[in-house]
SEVEXTOR-104765 format. One line per 10 residues: for each residue x, y, z of N, C-alpha, C, O. Coordinates in steps of 0.02 Angstrom, whole numbers, plus 50000, padded with zeros to 5 digits. Example, Ala and Ser with C-alpha at 12.3 -4.5 7.8 and 13.67 -1.06 7.14 Angstrom:
! SEVEXTOR-104765
50660/49716/50390/50615/49775/50390/50660/49835/50390/50712/49834/50423; 50642/49888/50354/50684/49947/50357/50645/50002/50394/50670/50057/50402
//
This chain:
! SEVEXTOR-104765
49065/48750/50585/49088/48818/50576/49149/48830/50622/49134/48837/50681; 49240/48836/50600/49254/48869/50628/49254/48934/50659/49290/48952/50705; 49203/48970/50624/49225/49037/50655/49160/49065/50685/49110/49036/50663; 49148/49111/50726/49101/49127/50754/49068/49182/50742/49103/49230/50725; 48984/49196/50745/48956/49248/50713/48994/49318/50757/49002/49374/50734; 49015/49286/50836/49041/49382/50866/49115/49375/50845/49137/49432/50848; 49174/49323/50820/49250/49340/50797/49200/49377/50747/49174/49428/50770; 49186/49359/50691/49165/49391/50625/49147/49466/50630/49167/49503/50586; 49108/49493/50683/49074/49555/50703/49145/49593/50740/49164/49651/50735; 49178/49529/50781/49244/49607/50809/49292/49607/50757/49339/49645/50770
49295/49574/50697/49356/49574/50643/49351/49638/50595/49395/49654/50555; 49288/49673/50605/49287/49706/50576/49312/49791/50596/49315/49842/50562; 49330/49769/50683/49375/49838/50694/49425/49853/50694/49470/49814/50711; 49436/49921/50674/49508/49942/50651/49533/49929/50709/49499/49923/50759; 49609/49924/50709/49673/49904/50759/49684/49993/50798/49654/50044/50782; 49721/49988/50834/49741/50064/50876/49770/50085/50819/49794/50046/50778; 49771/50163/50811/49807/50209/50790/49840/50243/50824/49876/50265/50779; 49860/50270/50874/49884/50312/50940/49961/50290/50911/49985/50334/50875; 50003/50233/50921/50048/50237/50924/50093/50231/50825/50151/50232/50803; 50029/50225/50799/50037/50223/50730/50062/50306/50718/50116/50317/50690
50022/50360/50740/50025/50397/50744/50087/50437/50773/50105/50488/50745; 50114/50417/50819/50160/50435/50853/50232/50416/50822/50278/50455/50808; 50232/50340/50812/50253/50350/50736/50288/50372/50704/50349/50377/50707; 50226/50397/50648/50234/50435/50613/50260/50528/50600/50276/50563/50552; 50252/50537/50666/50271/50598/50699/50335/50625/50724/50364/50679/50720; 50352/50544/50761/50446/50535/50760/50478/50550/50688/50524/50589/50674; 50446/50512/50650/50475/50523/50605/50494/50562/50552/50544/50555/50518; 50443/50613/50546/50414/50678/50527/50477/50734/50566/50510/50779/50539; 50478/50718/50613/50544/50743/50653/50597/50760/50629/50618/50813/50604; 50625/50696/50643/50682/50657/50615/50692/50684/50552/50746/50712/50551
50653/50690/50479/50656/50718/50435/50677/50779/50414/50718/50790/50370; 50636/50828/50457/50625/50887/50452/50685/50919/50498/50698/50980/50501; 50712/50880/50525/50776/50921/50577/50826/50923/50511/50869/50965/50525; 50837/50902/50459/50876/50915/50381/50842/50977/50340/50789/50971/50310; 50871/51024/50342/50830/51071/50302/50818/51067/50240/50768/51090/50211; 50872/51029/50210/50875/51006/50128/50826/50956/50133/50794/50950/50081; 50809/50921/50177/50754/50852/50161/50702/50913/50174/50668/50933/50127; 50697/50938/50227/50627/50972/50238/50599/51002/50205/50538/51000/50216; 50626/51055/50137/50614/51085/50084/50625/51054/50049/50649/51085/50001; 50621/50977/50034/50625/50946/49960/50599/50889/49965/50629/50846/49932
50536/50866/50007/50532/50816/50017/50456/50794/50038/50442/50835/50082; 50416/50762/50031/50359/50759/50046/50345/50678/50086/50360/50623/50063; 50309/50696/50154/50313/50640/50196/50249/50627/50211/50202/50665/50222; 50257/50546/50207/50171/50521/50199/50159/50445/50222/50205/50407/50234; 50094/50430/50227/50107/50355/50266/50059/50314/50215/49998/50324/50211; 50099/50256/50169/50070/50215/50146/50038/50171/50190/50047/50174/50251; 49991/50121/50157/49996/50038/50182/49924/50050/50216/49878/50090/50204; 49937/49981/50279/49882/49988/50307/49827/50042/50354/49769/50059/50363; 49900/50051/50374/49874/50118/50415/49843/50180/50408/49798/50206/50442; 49894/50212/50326/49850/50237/50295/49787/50234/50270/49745/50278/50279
49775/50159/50225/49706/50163/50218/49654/50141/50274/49593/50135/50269; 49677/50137/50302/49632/50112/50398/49618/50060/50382/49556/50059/50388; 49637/50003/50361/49609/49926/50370/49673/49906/50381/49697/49867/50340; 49720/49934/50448/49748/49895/50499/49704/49857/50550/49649/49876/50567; 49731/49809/50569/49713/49780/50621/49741/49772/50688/49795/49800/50701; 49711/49738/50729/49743/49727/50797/49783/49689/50795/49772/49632/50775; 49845/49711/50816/49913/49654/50803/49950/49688/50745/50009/49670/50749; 49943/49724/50700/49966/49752/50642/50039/49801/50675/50032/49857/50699; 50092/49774/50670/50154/49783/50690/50189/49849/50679/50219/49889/50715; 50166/49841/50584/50245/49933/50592/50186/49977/50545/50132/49965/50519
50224/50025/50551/50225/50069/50486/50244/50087/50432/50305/50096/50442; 50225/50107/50341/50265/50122/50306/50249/50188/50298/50192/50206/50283; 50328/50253/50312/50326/50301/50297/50377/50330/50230/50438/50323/50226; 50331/50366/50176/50345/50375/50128/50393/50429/50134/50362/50474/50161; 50460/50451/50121/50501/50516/50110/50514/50512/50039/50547/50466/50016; 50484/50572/49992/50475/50559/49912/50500/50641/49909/50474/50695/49925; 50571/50619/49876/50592/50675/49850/50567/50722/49804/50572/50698/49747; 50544/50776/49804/50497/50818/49761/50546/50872/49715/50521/50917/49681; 50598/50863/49718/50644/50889/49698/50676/50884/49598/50713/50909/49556; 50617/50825/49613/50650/50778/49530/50606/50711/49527/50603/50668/49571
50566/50711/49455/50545/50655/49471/50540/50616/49397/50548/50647/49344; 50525/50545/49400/50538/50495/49347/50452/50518/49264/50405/50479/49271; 50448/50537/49242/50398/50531/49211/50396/50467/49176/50436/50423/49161; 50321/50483/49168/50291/50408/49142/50242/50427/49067/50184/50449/49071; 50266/50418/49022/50221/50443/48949/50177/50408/48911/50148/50426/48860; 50175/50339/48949/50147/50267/48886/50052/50308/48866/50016/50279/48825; 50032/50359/48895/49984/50341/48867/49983/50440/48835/49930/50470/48845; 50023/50466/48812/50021/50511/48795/50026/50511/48707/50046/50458/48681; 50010/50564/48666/50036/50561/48606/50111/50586/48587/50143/50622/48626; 50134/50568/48530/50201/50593/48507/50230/50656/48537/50284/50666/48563
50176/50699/48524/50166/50785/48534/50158/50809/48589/50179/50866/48599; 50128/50777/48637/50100/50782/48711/50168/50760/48733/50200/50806/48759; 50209/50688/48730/50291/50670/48769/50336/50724/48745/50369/50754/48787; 50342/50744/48666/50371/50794/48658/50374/50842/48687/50430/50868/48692; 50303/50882/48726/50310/50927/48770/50329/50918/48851/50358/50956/48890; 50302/50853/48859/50327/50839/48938/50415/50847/48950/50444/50868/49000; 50447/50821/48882/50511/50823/48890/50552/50859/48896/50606/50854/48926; 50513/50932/48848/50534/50998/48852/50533/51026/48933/50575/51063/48958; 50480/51001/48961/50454/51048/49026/50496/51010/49089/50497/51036/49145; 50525/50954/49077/50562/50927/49115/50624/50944/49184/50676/50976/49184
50600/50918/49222/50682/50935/49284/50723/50895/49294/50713/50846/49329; 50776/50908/49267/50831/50873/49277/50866/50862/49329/50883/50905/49370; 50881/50792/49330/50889/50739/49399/50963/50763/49410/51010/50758/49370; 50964/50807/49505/51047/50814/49525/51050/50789/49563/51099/50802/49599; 50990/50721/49593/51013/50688/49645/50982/50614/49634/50928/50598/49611; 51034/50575/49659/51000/50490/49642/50974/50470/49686/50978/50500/49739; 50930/50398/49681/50904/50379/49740/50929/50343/49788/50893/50315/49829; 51004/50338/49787/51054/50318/49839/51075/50397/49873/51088/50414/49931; 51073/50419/49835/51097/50490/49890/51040/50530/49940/51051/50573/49983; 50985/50502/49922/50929/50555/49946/50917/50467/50011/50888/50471/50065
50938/50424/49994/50931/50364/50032/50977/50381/50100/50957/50387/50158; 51059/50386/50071/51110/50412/50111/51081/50461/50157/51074/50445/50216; 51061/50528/50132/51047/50585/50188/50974/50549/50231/50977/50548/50293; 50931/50529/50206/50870/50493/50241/50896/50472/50295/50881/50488/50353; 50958/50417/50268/50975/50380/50342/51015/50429/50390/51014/50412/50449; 51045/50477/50378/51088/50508/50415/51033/50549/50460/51047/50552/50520; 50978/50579/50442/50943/50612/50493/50896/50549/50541/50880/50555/50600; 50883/50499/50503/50855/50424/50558/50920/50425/50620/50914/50451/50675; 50962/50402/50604/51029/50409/50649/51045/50448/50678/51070/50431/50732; 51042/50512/50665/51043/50587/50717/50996/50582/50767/51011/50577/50827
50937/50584/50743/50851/50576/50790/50840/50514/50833/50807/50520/50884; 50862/50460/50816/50834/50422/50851/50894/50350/50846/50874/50293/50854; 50965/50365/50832/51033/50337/50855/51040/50270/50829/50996/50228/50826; 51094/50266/50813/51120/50230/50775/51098/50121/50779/51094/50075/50739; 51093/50132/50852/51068/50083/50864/50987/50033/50866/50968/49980/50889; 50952/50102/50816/50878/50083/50805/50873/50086/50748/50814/50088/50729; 50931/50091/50690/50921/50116/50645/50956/50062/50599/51015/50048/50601; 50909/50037/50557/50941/49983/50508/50925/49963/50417/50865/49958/50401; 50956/49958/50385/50962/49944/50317/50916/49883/50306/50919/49830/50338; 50871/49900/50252/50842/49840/50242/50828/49857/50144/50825/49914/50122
50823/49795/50100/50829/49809/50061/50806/49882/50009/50836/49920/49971; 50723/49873/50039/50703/49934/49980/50685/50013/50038/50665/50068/50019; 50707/49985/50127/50685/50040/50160/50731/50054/50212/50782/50021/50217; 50716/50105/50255/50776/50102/50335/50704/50073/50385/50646/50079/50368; 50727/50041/50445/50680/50023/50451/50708/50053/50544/50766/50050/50565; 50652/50077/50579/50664/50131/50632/50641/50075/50689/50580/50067/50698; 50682/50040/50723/50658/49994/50781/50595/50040/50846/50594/50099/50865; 50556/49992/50861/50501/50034/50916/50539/50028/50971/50588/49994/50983; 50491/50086/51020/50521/50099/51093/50426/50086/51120/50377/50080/51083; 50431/50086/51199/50367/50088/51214/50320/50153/51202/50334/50213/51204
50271/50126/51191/50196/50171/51152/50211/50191/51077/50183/50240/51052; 50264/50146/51035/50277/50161/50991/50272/50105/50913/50244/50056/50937; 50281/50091/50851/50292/50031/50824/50352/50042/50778/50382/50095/50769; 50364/49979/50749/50423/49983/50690/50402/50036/50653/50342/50050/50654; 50440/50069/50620/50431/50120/50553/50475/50087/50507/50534/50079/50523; 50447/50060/50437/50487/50053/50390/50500/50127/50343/50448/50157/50358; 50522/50155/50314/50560/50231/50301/50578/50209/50228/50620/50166/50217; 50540/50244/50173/50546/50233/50114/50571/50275/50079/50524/50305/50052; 50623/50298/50062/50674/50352/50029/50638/50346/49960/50627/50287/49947; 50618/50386/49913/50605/50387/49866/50600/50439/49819/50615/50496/49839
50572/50431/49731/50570/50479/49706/50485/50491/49684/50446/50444/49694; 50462/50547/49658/50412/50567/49630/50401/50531/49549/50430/50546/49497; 50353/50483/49561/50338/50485/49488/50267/50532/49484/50227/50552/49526; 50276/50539/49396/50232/50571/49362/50214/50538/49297/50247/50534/49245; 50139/50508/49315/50103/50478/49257/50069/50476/49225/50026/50431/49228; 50069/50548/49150/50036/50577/49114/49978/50551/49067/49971/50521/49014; 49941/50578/49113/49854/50542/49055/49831/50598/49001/49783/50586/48964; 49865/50659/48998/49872/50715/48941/49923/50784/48976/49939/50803/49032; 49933/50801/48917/49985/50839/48931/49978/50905/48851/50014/50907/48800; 49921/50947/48871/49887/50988/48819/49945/51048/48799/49995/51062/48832
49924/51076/48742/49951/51125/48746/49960/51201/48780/50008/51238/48790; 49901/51204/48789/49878/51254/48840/49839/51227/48912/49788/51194/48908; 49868/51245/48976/49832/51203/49037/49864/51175/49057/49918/51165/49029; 49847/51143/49126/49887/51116/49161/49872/51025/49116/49821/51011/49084; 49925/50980/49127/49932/50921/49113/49888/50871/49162/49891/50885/49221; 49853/50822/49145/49837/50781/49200/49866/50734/49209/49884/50697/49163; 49877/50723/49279/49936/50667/49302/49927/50628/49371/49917/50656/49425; 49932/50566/49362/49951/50520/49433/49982/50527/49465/50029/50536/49426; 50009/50534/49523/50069/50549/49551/50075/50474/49582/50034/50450/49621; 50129/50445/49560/50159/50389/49614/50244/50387/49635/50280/50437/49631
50260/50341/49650/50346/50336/49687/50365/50268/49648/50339/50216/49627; 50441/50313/49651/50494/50267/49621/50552/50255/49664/50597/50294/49679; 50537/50163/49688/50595/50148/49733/50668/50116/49708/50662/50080/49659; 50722/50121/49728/50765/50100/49699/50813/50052/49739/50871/50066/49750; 50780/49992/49759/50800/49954/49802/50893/49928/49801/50926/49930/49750; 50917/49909/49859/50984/49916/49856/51008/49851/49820/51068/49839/49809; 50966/49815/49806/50966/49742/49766/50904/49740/49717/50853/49766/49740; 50902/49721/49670/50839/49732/49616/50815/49786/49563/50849/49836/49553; 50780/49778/49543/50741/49837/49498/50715/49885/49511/50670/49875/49552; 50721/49936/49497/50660/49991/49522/50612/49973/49532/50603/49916/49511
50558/50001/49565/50505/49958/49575/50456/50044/49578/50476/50094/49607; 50400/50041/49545/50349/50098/49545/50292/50087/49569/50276/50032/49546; 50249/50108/49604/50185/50101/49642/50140/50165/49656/50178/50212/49645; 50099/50181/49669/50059/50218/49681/50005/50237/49734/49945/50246/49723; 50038/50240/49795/49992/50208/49869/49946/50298/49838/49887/50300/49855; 49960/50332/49818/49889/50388/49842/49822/50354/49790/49761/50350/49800; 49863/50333/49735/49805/50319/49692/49762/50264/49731/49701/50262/49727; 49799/50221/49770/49773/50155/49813/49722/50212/49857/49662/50220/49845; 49746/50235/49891/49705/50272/49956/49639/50299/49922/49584/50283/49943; 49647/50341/49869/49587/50393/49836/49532/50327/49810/49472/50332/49818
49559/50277/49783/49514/50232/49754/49504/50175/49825/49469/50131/49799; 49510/50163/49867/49488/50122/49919/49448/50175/49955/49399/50141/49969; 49436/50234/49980/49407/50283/49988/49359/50266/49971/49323/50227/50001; 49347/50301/49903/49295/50299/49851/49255/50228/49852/49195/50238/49864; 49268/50168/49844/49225/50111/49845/49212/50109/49905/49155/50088/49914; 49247/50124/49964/49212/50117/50061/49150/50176/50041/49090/50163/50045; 49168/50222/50025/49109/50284/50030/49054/50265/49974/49000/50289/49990; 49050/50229/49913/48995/50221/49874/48938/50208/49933/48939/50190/49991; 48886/50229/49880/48817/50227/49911/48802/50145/49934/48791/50129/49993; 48804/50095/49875/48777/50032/49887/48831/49979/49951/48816/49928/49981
48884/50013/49952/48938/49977/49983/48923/50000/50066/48921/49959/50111; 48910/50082/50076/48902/50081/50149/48944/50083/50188/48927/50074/50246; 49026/50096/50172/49070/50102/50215/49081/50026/50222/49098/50016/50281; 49079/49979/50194/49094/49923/50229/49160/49888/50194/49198/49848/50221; 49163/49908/50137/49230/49883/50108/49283/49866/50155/49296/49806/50163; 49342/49944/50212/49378/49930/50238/49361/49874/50299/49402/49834/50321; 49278/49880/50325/49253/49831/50370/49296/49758/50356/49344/49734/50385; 49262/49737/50305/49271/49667/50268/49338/49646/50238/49347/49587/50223; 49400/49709/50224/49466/49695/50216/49490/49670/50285/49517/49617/50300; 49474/49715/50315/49501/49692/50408/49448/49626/50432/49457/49607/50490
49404/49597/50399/49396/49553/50413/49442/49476/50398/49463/49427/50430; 49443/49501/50327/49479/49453/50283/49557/49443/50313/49584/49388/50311; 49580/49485/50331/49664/49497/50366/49652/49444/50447/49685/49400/50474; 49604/49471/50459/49600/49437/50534/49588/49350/50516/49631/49313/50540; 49552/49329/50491/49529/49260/50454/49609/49235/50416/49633/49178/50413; 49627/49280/50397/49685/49245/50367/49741/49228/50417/49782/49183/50411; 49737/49269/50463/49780/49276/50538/49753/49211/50565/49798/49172/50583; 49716/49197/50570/49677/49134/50621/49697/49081/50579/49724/49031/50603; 49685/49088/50500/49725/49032/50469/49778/48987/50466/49779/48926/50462; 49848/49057/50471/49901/49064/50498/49923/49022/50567/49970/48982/50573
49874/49044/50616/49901/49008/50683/49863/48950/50675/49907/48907/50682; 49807/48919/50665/49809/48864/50647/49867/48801/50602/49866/48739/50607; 49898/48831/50571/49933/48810/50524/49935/48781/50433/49968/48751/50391; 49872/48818/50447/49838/48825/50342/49859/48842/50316/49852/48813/50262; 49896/48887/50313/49911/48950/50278/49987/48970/50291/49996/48989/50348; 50040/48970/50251/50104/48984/50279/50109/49084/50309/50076/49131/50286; 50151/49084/50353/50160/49150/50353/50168/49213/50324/50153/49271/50339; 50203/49180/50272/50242/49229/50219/50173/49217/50153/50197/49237/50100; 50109/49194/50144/50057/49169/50087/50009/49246/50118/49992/49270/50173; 50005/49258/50065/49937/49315/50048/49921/49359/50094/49871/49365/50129
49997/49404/50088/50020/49471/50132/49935/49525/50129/49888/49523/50089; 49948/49571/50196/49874/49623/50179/49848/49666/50124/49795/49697/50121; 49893/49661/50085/49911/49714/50019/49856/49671/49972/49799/49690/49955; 49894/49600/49953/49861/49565/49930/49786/49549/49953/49735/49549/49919; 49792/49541/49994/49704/49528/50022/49658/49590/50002/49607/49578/49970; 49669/49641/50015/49645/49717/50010/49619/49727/49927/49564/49738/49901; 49678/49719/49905/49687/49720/49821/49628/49658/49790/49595/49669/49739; 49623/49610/49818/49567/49535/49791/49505/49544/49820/49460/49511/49794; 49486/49593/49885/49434/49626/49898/49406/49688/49867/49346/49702/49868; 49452/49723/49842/49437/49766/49809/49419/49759/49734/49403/49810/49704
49419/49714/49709/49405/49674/49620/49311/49641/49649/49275/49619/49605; 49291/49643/49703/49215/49592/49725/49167/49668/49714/49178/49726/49733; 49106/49634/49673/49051/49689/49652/49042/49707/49728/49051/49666/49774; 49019/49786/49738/48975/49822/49775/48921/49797/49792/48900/49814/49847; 48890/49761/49761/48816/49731/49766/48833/49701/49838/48811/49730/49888; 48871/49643/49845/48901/49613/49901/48925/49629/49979/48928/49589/50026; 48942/49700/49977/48959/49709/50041/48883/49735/50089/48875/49793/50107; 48851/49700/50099/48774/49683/50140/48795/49717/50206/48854/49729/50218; 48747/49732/50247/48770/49746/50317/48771/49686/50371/48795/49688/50428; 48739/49634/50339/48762/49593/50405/48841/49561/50392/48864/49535/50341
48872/49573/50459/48936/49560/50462/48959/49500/50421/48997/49493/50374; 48915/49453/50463/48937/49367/50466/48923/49352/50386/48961/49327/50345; 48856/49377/50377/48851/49345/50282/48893/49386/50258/48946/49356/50252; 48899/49444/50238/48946/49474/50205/49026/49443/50201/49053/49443/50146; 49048/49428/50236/49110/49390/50247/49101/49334/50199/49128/49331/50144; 49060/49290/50226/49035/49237/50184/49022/49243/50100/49049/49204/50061; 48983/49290/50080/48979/49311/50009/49054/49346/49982/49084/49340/49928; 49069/49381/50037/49123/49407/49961/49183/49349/49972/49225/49357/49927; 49197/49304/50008/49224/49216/50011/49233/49202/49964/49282/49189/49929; 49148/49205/49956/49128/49138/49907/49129/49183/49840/49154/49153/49792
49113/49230/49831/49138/49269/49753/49203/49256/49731/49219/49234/49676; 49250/49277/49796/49313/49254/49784/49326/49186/49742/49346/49181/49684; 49308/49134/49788/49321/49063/49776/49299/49017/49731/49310/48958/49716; 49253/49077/49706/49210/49036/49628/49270/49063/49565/49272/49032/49512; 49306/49106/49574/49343/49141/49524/49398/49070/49510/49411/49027/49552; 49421/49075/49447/49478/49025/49427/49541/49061/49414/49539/49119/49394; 49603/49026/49426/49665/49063/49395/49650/49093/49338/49646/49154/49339; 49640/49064/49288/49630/49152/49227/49582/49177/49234/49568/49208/49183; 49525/49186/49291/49505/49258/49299/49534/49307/49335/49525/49368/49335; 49591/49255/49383/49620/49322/49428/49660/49372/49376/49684/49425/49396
49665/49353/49318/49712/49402/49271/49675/49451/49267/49703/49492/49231; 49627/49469/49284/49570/49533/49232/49552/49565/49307/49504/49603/49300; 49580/49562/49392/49604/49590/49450/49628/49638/49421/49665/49633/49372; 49603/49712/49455/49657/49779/49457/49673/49772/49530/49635/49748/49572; 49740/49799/49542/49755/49830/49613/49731/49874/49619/49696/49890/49571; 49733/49916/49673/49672/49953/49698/49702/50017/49669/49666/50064/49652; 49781/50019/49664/49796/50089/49622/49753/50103/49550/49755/50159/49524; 49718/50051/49523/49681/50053/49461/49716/50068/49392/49690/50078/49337; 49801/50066/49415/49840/50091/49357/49847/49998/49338/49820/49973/49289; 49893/49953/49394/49928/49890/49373/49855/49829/49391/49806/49838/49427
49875/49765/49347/49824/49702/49362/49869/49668/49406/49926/49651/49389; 49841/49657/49467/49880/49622/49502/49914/49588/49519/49956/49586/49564; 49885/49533/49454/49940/49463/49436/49946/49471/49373/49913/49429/49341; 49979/49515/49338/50008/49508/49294/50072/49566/49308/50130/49548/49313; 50051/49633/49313/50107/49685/49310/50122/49719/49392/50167/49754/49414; 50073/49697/49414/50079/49740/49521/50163/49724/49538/50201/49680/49519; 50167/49755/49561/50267/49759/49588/50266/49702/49638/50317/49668/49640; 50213/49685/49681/50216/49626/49734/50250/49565/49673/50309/49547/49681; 50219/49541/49626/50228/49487/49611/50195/49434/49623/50231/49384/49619; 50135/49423/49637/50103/49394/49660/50086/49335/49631/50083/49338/49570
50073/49282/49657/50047/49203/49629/49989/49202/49627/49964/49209/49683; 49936/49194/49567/49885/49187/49568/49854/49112/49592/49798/49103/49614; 49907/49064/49584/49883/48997/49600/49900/48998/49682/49848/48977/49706; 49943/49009/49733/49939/49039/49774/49882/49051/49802/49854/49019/49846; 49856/49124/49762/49816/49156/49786/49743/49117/49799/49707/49118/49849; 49733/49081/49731/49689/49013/49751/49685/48988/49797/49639/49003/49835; 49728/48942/49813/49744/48900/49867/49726/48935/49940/49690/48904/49979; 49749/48993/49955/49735/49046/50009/49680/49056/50032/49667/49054/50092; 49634/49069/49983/49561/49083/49964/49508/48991/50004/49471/48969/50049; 49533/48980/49961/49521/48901/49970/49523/48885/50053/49474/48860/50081
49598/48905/50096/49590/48878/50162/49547/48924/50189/49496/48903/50216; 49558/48985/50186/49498/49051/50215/49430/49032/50215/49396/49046/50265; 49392/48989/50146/49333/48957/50133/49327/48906/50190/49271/48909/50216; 49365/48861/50217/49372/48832/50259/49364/48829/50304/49346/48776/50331; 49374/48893/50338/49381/48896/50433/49306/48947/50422/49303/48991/50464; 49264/48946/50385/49210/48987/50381/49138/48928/50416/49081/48949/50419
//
């Protein structure tokens, strides 16, 4: 056995929040000192932190700035009659997502100076000071992703973001739908809160992988791990630490490349290896799985 029944028992605690927090607060700042961002803009913290299965060692932050001003609709699952009306009810776009990018960075640069403040493809990314961490800074727009759109009543809708990276494709995602549905499976009755337990286990195990040298650095980011924990039955997350780890492993590791196709991400809209914006390698993801089985 590489690993030990008490690593297994402390893997399962969340990392500090204090300076996650703080943060996020700079940045909230920084924002809000723009009155046009401050009234048009809604600020929020994807990723790990958000859903609390950061860990110890877990480096930055991603903070969402999602222009509320205008946003992309999404109709694939509406009728003829239902898009017909969304289109009517529509707001028309007077700002792009290079310009709402532009002013983003100009209040990062006011607040916290030019020299912490840097371009990175799809974000600005806010260098740390002490008691503080990286902030990656996600300029974005509001999507809206209509599951009906009645004649009378309000419409029901997803809300996710549309990034428009300075190289590439748009790229659309949905971290609230992620949060509300990782929630929801930690809080089920049979699960017990242990879901985020056992994500932060799996991150830490993959970390140990890592410095061993199993596992390359850049192979089966936390997103991904979270998202392949979140596809393992409820039945599985047991309260003892050490087996639990062990079972949802080995659920994992019995799965073959074409079952990882029939994986949802945890937003419950995209399948992870087929349409998720990561891009992800399912054979990869094998292989990953495989060394993790390993150091167990």
């Amino acid at each position: 056995m590489s690993t030990t029944y008490a690593e297994r028992q402390q893997w399962t605690q969340q990392g500090a929040q204090g300076a996650a927090k703080r943060t996020y607060d700079a940045v909230k700042r920084a924002i809000d000192t723009d009155s046009v961002l401050r009234n048009s803009t809604d600020v929020f913290l994807q990723g790990s932190y958000a859903n609390h299965t950061n860990t110890r060692g877990d480096s930055d932050v991603d903070v969402v700035v999602m222009s509320t001003s205008t946003y992309f609709p999404v109709t694939t699952q509406l009728t003829a009659a239902e898009a017909a009306r969304e289109q009517r009810s529509g707001i028309p776009s007077s700002e792009g997502p290079h310009d709402l990018r532009k002013r983003v960075e100009q209040a990062l640069v006011a607040h916290f100076g030019s020299d912490r403040v840097h371009p990175k493809n799809k974000c600005l990314r806010v260098d740390r000071r002490d008691g503080y961490v990286d902030a990656d800074v996600v300029p974005c727009n509001q999507v809206r992703r209509y599951t009906s759109f009645p004649s009378y009543g309000s419409p029901s809708v997803l809300e996710g973001i549309s990034i428009l990276p300075l190289e590439g494709p748009r790229i659309v995602n949905y971290p609230r739908e992620h949060l509300k549905n990782g929630q929801s499976k930690n809080q089920d009755y049979v699960v017990g809160e242990r879901y985020k337990p056992t994500v932060r286990q799996i991150k830490r195990l993959r970390r140990k992988a890592v410095d061993l040298g199993l596992v390359a650095k850049s192979a089966a980011p936390g997103y991904l791990l979270e998202c392949m924990t979140y596809n393992v039955p409820n039945s599985l997350f047991i309260p003892d630490d050490s087996q639990r780890l062990v079972n949802v492993l080995a659920w994992l590791r019995a799965k073959t490349v074409s079952d990882l196709l029939t994986f949802k991400s945890c937003d419950e809209i995209h399948y992870l290896f087929v349409d998720d914006p990561g891009g992800h390698d399912r054979f990869n993801a094998v292989q990953v799985i495989d060394r993790l089985w390993d150091l167990l």
